[in-house]
C-alpha positions in Angstrom: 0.0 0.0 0.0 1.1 3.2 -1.2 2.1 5.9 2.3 -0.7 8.1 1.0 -3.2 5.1 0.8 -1.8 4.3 4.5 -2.0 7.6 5.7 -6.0 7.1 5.5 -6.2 3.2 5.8 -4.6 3.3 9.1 -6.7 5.8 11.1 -9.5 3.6 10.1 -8.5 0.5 11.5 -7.4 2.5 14.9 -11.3 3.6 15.0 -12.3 0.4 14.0 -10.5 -1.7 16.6 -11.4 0.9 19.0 -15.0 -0.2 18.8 -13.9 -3.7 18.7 -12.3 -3.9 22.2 -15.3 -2.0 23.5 -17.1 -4.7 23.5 -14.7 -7.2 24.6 -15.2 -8.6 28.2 -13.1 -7.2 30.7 -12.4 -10.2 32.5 -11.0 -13.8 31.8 -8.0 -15.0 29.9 -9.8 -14.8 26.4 -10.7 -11.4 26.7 -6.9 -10.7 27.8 -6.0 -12.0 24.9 -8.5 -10.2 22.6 -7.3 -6.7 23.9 -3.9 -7.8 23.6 -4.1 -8.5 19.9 -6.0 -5.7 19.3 -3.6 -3.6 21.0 -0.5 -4.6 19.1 -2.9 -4.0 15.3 -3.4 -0.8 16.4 -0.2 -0.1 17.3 1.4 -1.1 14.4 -1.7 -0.8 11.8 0.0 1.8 9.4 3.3 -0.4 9.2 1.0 -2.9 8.3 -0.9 -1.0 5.6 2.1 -0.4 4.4 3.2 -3.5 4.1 0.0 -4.7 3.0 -0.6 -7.1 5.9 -3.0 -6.1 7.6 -5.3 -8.4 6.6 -4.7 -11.3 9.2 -4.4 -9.7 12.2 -7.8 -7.8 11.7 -9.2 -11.7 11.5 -7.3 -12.5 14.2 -9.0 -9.5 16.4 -12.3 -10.2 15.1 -12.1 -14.0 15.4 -10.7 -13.9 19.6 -13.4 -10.8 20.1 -15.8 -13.8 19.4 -13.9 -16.3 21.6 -13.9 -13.5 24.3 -18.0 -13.3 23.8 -18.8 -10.4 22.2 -22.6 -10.5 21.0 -24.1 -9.8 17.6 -25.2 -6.8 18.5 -22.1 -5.2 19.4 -20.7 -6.4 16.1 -23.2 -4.8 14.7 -22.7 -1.3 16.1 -18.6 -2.0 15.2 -20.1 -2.4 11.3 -22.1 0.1 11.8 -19.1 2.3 12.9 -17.4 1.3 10.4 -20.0 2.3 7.8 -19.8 5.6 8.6 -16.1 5.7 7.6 -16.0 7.8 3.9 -12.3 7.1 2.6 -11.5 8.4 -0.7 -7.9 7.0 -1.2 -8.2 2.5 -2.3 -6.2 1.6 0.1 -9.0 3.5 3.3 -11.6 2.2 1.1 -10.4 -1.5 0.9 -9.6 -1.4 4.4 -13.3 0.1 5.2 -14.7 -2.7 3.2 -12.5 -5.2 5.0 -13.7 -4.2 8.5 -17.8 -4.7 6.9 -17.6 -7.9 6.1 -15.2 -9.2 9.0 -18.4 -7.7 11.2 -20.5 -9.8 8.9 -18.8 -13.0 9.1 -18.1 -12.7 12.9 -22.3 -11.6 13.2 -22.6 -14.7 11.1 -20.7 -17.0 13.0 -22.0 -15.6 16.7 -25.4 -16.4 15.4 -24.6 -19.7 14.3 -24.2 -20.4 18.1 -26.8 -18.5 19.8 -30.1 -19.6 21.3 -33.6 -19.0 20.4 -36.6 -18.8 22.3 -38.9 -16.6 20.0 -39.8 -16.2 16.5 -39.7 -12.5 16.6 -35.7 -13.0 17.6 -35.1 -14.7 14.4 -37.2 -12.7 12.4 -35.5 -9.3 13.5 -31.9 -10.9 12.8 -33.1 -11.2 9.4 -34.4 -8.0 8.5 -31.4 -6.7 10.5 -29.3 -8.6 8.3 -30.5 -7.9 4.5 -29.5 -4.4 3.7 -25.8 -4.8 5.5 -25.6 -8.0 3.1 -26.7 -6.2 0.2 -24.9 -3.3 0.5 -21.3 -5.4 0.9 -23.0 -7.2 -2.2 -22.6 -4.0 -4.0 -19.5 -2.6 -3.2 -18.1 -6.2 -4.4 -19.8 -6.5 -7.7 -18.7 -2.8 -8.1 -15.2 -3.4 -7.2 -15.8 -6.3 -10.2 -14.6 -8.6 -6.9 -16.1 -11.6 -7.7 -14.7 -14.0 -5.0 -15.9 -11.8 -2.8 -19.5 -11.1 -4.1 -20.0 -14.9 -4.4 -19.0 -15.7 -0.6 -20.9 -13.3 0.4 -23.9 -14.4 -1.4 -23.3 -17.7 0.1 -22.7 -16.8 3.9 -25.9 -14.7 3.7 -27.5 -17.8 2.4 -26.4 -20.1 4.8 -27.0 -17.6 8.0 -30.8 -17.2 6.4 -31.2 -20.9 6.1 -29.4 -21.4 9.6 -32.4 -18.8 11.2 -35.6 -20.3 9.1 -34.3 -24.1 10.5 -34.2 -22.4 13.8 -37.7 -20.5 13.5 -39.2 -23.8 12.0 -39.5 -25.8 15.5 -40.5 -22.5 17.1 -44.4 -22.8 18.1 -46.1 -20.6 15.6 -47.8 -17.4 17.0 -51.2 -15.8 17.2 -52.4 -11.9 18.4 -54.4 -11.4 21.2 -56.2 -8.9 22.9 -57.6 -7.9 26.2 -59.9 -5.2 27.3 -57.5 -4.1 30.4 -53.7 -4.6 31.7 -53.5 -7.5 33.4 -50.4 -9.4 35.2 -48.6 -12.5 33.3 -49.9 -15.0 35.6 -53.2 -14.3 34.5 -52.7 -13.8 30.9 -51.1 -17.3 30.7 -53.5 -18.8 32.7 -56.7 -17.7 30.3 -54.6 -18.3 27.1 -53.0 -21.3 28.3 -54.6 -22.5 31.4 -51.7 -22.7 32.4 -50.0 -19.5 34.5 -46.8 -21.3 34.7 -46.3 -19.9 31.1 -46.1 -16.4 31.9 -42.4 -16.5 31.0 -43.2 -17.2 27.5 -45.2 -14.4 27.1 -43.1 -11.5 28.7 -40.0 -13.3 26.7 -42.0 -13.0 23.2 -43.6 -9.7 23.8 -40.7 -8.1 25.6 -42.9 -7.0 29.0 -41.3 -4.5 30.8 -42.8 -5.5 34.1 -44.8 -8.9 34.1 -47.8 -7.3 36.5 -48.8 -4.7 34.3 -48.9 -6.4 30.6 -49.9 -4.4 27.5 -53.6 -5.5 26.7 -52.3 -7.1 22.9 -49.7 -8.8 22.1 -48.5 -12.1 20.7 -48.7 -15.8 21.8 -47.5 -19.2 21.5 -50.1 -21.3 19.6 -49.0 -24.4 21.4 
């Protein structure tokens, strides 16, 4: 990579890995050694753009940030960081583009592990998912990358196929309604005779506080 290329490319992986170890644990050996690899890219990220190695140790941050257990969501808001990054040099936009669809695949790969207990859960992944997928779509078809626009294509395939298999065991919902607030125990006991449910139903309708439910909402058919 050119110095002027570097001179924009390495700022951006500074910011970039500064949102990263945000939301890396603070304790425990595997977050120890998240921040410590992140600590060294950053201090050596232009010599690195330079050198145009910077590629592996961004997938080694990004890979032990997952080890260390950060969540989806905090990947996301490290894309979404990312994303806001407007480099006009290649070498700060390849690096830009680099960071996107590390934050995809590490998204991809923490929700390949994660636990589901409501369909709404999977269904908001996906719509949360589509646009970052097409838009790193783009850039690579624009960049005539085609490597890259075909794994992409197929890691947003597989994590959509991954969430519908999860959804499809998933009892299927229905609305309901009632004519006043009333607590969890009692909603589960009318809809299910059964109060001992009432978890279900503050879990799938995200209640705030279980004794004072909104009067509609959704519910487990089963």
């Amino acid at each position: 990579m050119k110095r002027l290329d570097a001179n924009e490319a390495a700022p951006i992986v500074d910011r970039m890995l500064q949102a990263l170890v945000a939301t890396v644990p603070a304790k425990g050996r595997p977050g120890s050694d998240a921040r410590t690899a992140i600590g060294d890219t950053r201090a050596h990220a232009y010599k690195l753009c330079i050198d145009d190695a910077i590629g592996p140790p961004l997938d080694q941050c990004f890979d032990l940030a997952r080890l260390a257990g950060s969540t989806s969501a905090e990947i996301k808001y490290v894309r979404e960081t990312v994303e806001k990054e407007t480099p006009v040099s290649l070498g700060g936009r390849l690096v830009r583009d680099a960071g996107i669809r590390l934050s995809l695949a590490t998204q991809c790969r923490i929700i390949a592990s994660m636990s589901f207990v409501s369909r709404q859960d999977v269904d908001a992944i996906k719509q949360q998912l589509l646009r970052p997928f097409r838009d790193a779509e783009e850039i690579a078809a624009d960049s005539m990358d085609q490597m890259v626009f075909q794994t992409l294509v197929a890691l947003q395939g597989a994590v959509t196929n991954h969430l519908v298999a999860t959804a499809r065991p998933l009892p299927r919902m229905v609305n309901f309604q009632f004519f006043e607030p009333l607590p969890s125990l009692v909603m589960a006991y009318k809809l299910y005779d059964d109060a001992s449910r009432c978890d279900e139903l503050r879990q799938e309708n995200k209640i705030v506080h279980p004794a004072f439910c909104p009067m509609t909402g959704q519910a487990l058919s089963a």
